[in-house]
PDB file of N, CA, C and O in Angstrom:
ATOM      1  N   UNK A   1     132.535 123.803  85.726  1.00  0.00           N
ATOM      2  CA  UNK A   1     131.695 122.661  85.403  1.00  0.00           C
ATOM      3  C   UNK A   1     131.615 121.698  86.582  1.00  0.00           C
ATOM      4  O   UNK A   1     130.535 121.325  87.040  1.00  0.00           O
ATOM      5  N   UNK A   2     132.760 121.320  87.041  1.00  0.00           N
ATOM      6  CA  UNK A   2     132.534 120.202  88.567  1.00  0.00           C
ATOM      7  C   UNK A   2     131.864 120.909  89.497  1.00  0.00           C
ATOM      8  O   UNK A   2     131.033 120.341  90.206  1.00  0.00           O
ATOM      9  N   UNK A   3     132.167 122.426  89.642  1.00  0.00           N
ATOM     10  CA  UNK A   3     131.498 122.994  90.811  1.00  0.00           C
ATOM     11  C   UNK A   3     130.193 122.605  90.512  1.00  0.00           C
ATOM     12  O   UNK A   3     129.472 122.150  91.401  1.00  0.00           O
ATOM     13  N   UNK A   4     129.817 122.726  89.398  1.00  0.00           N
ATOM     14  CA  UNK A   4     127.715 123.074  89.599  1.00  0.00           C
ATOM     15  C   UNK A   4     127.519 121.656  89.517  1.00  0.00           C
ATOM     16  O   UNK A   4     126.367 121.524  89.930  1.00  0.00           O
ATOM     17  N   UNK A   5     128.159 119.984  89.097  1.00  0.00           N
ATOM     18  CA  UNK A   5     127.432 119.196  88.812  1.00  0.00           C
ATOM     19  C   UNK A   5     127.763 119.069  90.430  1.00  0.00           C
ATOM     20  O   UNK A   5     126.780 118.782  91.113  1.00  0.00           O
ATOM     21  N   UNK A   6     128.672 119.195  90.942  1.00  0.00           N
ATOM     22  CA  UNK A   6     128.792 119.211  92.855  1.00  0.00           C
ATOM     23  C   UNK A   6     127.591 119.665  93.380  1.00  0.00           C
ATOM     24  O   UNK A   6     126.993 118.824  94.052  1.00  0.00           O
ATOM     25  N   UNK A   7     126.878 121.138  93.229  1.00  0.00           N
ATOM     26  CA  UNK A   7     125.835 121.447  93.384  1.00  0.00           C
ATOM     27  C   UNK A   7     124.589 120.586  93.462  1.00  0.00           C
ATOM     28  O   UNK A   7     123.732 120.480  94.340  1.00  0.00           O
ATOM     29  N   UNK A   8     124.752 119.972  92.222  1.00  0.00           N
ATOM     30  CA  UNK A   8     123.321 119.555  91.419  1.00  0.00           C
ATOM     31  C   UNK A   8     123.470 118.070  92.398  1.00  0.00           C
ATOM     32  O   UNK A   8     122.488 117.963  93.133  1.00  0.00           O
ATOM     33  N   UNK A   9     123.856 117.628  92.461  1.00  0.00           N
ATOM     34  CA  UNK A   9     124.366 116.069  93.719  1.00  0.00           C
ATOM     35  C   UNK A   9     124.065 116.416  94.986  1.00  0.00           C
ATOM     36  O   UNK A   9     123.493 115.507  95.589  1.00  0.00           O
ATOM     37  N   UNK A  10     124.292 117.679  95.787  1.00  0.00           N
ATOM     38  CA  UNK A  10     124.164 117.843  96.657  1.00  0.00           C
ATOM     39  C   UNK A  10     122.684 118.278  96.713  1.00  0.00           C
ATOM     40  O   UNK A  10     121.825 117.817  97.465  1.00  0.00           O
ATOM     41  N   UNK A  11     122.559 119.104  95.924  1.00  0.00           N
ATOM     42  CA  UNK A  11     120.723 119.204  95.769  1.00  0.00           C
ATOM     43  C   UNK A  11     119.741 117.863  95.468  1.00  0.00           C
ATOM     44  O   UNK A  11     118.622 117.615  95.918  1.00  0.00           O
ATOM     45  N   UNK A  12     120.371 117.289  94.774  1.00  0.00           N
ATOM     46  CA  UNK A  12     119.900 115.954  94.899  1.00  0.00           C
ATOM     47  C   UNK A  12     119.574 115.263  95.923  1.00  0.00           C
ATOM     48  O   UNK A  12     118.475 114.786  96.208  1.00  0.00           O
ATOM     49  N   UNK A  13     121.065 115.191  96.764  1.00  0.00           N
ATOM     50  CA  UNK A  13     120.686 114.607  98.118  1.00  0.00           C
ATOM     51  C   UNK A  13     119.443 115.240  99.143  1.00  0.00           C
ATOM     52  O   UNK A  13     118.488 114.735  99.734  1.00  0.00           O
ATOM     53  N   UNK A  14     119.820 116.175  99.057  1.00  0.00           N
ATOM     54  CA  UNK A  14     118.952 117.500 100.282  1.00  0.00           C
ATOM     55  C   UNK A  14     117.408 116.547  99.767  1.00  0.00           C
ATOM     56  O   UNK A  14     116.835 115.929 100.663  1.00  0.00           O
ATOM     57  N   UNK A  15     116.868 116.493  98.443  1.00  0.00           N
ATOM     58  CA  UNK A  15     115.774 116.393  97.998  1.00  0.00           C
ATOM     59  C   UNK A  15     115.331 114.922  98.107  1.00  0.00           C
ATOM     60  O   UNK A  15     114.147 114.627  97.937  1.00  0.00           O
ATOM     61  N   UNK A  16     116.035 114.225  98.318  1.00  0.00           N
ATOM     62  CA  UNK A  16     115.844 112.883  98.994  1.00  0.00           C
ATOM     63  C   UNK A  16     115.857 112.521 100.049  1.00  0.00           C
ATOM     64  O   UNK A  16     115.139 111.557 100.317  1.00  0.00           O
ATOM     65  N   UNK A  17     116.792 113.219 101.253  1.00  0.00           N
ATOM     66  CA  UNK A  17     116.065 113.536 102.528  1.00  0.00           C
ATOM     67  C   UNK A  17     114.815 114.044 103.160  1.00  0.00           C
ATOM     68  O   UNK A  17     114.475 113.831 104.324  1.00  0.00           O
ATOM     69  N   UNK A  18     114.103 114.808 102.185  1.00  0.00           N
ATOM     70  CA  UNK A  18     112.879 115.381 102.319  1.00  0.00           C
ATOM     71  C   UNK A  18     112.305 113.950 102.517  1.00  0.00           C
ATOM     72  O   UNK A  18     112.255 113.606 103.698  1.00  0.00           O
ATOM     73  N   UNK A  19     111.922 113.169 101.731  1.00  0.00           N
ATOM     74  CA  UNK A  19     111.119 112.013 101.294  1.00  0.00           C
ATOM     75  C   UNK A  19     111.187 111.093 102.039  1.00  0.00           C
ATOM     76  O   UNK A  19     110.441 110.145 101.792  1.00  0.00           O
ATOM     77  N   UNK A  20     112.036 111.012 103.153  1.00  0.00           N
ATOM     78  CA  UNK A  20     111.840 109.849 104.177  1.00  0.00           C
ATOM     79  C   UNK A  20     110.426 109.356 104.338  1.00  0.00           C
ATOM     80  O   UNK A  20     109.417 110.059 104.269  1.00  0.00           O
ATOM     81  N   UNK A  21     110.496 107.604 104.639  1.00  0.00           N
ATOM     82  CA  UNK A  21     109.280 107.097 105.260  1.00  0.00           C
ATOM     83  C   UNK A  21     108.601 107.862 106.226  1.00  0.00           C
ATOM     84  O   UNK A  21     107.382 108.029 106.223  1.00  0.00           O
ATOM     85  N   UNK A  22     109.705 108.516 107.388  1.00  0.00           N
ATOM     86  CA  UNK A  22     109.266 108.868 108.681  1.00  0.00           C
ATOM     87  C   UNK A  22     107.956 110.149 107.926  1.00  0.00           C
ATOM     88  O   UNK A  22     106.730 110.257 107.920  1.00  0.00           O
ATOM     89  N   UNK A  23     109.170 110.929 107.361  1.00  0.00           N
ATOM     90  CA  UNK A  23     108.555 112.494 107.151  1.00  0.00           C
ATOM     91  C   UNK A  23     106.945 112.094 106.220  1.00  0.00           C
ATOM     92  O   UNK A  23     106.001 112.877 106.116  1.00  0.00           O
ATOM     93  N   UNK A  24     107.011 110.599 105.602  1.00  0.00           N
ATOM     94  CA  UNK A  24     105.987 110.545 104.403  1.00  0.00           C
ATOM     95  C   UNK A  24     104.809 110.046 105.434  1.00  0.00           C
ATOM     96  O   UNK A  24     103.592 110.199 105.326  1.00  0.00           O
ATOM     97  N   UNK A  25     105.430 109.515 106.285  1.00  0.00           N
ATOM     98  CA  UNK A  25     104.525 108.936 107.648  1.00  0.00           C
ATOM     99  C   UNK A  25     103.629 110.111 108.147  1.00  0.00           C
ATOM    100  O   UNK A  25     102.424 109.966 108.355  1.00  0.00           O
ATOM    101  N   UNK A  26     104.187 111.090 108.294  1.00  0.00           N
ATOM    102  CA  UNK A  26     103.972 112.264 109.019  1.00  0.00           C
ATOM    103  C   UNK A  26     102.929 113.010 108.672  1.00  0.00           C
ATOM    104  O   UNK A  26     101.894 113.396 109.216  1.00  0.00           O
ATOM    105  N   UNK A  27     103.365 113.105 107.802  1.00  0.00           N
ATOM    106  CA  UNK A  27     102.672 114.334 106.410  1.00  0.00           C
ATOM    107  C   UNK A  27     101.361 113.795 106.288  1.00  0.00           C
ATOM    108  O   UNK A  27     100.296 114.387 106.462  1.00  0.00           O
ATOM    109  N   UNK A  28     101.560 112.565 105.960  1.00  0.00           N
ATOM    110  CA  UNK A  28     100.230 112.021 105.547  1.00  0.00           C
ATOM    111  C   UNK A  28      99.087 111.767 106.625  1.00  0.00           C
ATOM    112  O   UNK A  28      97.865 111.731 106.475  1.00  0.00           O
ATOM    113  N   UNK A  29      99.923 111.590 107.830  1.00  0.00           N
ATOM    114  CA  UNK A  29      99.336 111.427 109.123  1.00  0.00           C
ATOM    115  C   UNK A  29      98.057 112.970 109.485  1.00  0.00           C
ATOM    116  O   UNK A  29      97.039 113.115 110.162  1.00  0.00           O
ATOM    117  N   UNK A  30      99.010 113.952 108.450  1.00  0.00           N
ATOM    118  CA  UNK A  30      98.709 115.589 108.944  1.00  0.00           C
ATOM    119  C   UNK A  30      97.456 115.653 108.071  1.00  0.00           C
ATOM    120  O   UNK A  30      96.280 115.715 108.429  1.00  0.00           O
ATOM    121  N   UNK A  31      97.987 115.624 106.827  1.00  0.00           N
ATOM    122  CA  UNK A  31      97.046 115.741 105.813  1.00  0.00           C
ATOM    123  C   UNK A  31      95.681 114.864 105.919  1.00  0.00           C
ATOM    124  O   UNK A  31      94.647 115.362 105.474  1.00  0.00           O
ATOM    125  N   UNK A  32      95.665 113.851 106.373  1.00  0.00           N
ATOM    126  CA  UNK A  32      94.022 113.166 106.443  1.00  0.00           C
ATOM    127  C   UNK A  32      93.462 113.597 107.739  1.00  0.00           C
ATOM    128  O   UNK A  32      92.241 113.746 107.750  1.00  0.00           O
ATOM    129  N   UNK A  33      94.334 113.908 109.225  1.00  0.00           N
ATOM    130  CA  UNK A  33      94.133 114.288 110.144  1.00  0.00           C
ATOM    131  C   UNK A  33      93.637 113.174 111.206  1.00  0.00           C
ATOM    132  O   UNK A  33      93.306 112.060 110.800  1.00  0.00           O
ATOM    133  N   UNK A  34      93.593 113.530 112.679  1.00  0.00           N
ATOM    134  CA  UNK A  34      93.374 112.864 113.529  1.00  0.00           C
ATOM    135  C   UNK A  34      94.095 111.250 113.188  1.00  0.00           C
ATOM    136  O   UNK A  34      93.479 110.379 113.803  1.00  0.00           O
ATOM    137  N   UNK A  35      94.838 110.898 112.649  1.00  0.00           N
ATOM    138  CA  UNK A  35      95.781 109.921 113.265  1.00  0.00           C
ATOM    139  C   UNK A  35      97.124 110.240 113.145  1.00  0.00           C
ATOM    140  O   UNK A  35      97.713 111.003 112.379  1.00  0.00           O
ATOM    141  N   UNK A  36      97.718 109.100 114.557  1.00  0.00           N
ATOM    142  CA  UNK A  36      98.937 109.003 114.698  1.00  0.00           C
ATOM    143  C   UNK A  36     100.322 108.924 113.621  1.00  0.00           C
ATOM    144  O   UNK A  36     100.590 107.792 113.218  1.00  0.00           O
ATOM    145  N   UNK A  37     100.802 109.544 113.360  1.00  0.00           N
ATOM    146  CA  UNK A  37     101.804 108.976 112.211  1.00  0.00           C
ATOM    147  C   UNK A  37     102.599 108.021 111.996  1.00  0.00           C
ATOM    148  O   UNK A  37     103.345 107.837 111.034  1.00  0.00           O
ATOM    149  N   UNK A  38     102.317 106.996 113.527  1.00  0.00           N
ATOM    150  CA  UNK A  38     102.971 105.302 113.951  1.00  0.00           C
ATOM    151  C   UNK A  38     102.034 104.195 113.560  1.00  0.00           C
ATOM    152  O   UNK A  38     102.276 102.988 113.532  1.00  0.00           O
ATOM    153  N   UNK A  39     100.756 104.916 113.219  1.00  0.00           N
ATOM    154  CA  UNK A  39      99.400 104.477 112.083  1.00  0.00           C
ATOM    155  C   UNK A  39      99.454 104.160 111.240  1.00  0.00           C
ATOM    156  O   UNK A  39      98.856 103.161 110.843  1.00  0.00           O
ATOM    157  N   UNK A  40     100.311 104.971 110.469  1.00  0.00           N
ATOM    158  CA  UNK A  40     100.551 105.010 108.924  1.00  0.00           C
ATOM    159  C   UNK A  40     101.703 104.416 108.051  1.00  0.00           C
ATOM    160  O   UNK A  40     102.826 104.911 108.144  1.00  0.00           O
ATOM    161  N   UNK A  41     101.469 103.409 107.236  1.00  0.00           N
ATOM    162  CA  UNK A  41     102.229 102.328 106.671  1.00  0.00           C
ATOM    163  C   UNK A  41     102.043 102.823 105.039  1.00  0.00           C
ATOM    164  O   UNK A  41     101.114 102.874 104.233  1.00  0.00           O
ATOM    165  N   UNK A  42     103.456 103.144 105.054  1.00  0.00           N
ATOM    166  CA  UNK A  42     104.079 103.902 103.766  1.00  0.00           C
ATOM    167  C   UNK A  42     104.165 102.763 102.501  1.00  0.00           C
ATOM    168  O   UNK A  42     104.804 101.738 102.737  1.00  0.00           O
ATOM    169  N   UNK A  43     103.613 102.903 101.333  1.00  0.00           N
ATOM    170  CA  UNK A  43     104.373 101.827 100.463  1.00  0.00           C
ATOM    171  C   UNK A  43     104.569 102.400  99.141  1.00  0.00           C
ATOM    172  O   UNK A  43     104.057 103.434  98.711  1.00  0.00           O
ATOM    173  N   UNK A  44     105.359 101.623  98.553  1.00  0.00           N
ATOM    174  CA  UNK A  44     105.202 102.347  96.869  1.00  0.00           C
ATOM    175  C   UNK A  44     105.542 103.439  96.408  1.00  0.00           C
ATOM    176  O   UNK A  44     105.003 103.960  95.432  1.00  0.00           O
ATOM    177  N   UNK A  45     106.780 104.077  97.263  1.00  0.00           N
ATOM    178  CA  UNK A  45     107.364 105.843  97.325  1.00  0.00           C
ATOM    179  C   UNK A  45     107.518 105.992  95.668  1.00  0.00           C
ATOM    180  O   UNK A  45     106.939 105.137  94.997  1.00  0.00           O
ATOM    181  N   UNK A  46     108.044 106.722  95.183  1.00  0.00           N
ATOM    182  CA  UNK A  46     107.969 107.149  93.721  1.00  0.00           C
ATOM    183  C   UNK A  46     108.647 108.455  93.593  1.00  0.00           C
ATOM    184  O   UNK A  46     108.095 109.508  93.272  1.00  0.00           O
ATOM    185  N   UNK A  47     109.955 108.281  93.889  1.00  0.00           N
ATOM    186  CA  UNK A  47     110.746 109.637  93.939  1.00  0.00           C
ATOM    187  C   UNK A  47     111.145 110.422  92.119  1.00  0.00           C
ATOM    188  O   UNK A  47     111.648 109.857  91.148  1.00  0.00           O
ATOM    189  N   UNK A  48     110.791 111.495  92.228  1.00  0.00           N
ATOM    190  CA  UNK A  48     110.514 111.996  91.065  1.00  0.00           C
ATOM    191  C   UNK A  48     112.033 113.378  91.222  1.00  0.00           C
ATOM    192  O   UNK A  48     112.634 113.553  92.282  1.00  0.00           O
ATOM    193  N   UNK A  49     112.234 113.883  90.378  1.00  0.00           N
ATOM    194  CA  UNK A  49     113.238 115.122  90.630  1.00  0.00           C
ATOM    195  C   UNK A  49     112.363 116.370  90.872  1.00  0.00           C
ATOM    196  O   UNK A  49     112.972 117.337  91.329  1.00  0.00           O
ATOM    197  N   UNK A  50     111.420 116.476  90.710  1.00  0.00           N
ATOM    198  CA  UNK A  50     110.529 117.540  91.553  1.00  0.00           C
ATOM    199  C   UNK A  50     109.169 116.939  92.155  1.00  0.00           C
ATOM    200  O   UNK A  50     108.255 117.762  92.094  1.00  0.00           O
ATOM    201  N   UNK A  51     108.868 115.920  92.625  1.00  0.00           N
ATOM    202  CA  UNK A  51     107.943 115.293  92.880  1.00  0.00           C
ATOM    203  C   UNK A  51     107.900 113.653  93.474  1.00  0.00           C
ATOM    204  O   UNK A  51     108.385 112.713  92.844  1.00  0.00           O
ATOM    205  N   UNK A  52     107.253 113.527  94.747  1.00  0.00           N
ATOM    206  CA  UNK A  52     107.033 112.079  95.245  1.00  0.00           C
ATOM    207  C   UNK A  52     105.870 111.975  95.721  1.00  0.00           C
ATOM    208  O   UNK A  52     105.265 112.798  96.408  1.00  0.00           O
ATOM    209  N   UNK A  53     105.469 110.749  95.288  1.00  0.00           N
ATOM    210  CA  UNK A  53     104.064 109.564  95.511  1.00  0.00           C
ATOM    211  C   UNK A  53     104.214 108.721  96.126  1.00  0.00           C
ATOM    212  O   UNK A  53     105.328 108.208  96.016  1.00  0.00           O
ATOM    213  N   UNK A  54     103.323 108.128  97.031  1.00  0.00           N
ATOM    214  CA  UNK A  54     103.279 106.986  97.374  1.00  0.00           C
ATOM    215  C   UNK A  54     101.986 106.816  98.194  1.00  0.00           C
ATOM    216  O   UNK A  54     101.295 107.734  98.636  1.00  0.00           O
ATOM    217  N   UNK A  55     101.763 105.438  98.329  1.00  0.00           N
ATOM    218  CA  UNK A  55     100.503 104.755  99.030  1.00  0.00           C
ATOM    219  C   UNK A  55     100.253 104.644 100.564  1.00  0.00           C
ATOM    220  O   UNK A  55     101.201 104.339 101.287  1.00  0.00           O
ATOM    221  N   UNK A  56      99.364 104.813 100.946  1.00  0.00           N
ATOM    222  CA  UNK A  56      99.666 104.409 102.608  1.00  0.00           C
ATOM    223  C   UNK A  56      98.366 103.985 102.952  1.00  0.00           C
ATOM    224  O   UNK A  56      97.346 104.142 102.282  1.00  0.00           O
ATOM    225  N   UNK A  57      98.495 103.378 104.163  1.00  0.00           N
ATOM    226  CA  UNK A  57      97.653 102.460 105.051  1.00  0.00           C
ATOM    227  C   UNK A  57      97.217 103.186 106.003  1.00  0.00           C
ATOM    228  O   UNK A  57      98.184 103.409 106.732  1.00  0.00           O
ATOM    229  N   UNK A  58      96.211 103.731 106.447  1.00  0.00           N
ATOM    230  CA  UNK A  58      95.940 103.968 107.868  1.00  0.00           C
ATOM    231  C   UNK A  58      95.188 103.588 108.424  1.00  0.00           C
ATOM    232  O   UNK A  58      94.637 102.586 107.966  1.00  0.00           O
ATOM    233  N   UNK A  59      94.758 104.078 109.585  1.00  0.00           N
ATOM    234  CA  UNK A  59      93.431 103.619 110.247  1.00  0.00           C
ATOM    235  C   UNK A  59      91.814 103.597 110.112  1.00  0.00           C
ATOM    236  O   UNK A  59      90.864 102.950 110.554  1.00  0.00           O
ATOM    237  N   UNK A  60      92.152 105.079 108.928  1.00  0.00           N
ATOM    238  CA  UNK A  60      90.954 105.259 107.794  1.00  0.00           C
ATOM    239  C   UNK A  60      90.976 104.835 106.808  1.00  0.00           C
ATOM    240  O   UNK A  60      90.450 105.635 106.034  1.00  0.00           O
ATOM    241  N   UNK A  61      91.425 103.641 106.131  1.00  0.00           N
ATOM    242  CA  UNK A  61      91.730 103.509 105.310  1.00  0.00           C
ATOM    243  C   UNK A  61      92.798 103.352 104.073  1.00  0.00           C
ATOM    244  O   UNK A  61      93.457 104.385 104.190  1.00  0.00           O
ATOM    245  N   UNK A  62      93.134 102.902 103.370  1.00  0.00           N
ATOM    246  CA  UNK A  62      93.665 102.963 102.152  1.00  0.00           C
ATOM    247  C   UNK A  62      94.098 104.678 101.026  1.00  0.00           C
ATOM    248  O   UNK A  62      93.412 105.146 100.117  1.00  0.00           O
ATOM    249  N   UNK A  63      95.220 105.121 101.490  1.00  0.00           N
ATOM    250  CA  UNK A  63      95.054 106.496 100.744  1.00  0.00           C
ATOM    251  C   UNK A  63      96.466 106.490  99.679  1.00  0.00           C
ATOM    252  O   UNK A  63      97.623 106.136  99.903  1.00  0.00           O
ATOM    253  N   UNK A  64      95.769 107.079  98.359  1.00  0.00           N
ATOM    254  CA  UNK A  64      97.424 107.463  97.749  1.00  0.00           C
ATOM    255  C   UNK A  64      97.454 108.931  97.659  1.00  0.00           C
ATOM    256  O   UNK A  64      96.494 109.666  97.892  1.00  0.00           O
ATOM    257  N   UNK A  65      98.639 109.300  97.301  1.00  0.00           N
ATOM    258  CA  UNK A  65      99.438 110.557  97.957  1.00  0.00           C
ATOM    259  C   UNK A  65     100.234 111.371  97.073  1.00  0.00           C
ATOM    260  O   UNK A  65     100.579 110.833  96.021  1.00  0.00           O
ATOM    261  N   UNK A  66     100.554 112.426  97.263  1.00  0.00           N
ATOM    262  CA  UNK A  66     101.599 112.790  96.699  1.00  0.00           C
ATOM    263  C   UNK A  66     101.900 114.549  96.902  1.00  0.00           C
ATOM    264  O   UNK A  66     101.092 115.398  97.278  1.00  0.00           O
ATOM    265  N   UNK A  67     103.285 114.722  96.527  1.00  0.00           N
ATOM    266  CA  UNK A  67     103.690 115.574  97.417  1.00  0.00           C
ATOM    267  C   UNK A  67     104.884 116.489  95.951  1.00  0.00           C
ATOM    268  O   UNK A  67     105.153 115.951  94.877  1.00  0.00           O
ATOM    269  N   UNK A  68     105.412 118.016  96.424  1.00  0.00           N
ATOM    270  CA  UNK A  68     106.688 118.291  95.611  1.00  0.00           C
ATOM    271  C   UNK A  68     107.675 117.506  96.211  1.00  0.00           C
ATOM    272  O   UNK A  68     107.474 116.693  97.113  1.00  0.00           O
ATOM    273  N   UNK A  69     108.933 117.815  95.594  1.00  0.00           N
ATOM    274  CA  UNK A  69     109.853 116.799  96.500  1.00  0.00           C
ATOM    275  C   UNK A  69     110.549 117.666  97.802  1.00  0.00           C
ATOM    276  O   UNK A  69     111.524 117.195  98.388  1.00  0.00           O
ATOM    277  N   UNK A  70     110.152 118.538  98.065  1.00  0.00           N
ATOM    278  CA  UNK A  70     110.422 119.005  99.583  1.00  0.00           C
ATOM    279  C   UNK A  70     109.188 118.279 100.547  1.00  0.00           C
ATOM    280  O   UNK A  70     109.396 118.118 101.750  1.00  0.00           O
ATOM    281  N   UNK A  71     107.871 117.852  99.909  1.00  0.00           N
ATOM    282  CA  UNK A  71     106.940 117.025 100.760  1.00  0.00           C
ATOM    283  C   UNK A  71     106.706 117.886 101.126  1.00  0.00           C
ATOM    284  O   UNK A  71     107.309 117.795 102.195  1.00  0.00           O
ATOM    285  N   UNK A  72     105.988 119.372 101.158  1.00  0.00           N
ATOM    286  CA  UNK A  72     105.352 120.852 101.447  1.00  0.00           C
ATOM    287  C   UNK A  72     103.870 120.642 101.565  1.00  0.00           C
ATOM    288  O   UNK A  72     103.073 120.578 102.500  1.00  0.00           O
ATOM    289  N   UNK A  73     103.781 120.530  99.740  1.00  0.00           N
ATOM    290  CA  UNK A  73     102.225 120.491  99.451  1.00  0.00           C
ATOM    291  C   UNK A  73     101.848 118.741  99.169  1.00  0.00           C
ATOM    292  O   UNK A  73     102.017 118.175  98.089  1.00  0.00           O
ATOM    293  N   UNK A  74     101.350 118.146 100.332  1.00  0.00           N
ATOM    294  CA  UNK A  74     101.024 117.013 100.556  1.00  0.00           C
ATOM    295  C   UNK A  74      99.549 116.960 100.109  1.00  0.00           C
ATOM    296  O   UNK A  74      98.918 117.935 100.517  1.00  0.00           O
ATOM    297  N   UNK A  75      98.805 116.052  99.355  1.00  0.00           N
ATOM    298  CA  UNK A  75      97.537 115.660  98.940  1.00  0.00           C
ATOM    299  C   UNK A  75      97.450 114.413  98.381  1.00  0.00           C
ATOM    300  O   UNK A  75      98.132 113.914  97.486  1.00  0.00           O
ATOM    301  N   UNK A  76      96.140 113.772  99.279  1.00  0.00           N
ATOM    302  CA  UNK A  76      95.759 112.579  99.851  1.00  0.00           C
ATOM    303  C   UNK A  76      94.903 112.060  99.498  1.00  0.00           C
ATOM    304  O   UNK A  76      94.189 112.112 100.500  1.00  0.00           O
ATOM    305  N   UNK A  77      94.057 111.259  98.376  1.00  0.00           N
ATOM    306  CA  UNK A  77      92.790 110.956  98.285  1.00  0.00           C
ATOM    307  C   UNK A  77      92.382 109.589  98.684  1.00  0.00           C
ATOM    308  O   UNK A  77      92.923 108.723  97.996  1.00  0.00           O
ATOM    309  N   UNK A  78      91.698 109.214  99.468  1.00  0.00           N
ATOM    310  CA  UNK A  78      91.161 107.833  99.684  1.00  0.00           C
ATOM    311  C   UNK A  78      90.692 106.828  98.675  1.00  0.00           C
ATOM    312  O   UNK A  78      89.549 106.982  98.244  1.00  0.00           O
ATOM    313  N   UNK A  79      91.294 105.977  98.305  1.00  0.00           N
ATOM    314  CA  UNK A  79      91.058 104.920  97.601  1.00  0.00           C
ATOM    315  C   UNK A  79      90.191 104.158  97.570  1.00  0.00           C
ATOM    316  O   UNK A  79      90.226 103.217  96.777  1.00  0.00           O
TER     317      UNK A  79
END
């Protein structure tokens, strides 16, 4: 029983490292394309146990977001 809730904590963590500002910076930077990811101003993250959202600012605009919680399949719609 301690071993797997050890597991389940450590998977936890791993899955919240995914979700960094930087990486949410990034992604989103990828996904709308042609801007910088030092462009893009993260707000409003929304960490889910298989899933994160959040809002961002760029140079095109106003976009919200969202991603699994590895941040893989990133999709972006302009607001």
């Amino acid at each position: 029983m301690q071993r797997g809730f050890a597991l389940l904590v450590i998977g936890i963590a791993f899955a919240g490292c995914a979700s960094t500002s930087e990486n949410l910076q990034r992604e989103t930077a990828r996904n709308i394309g042609d801007v910088h990811p030092d462009k893009v101003t993260v707000s409003n993250v929304n960490r889910g146990v298989t899933s994160v959202s959040w809002e961002a600012e760029t140079p095109k605009g106003p976009f919200s977001c969202s991603a699994d919680d590895m941040v893989r399949r990133v999709h972006c719609v302009k607001k």
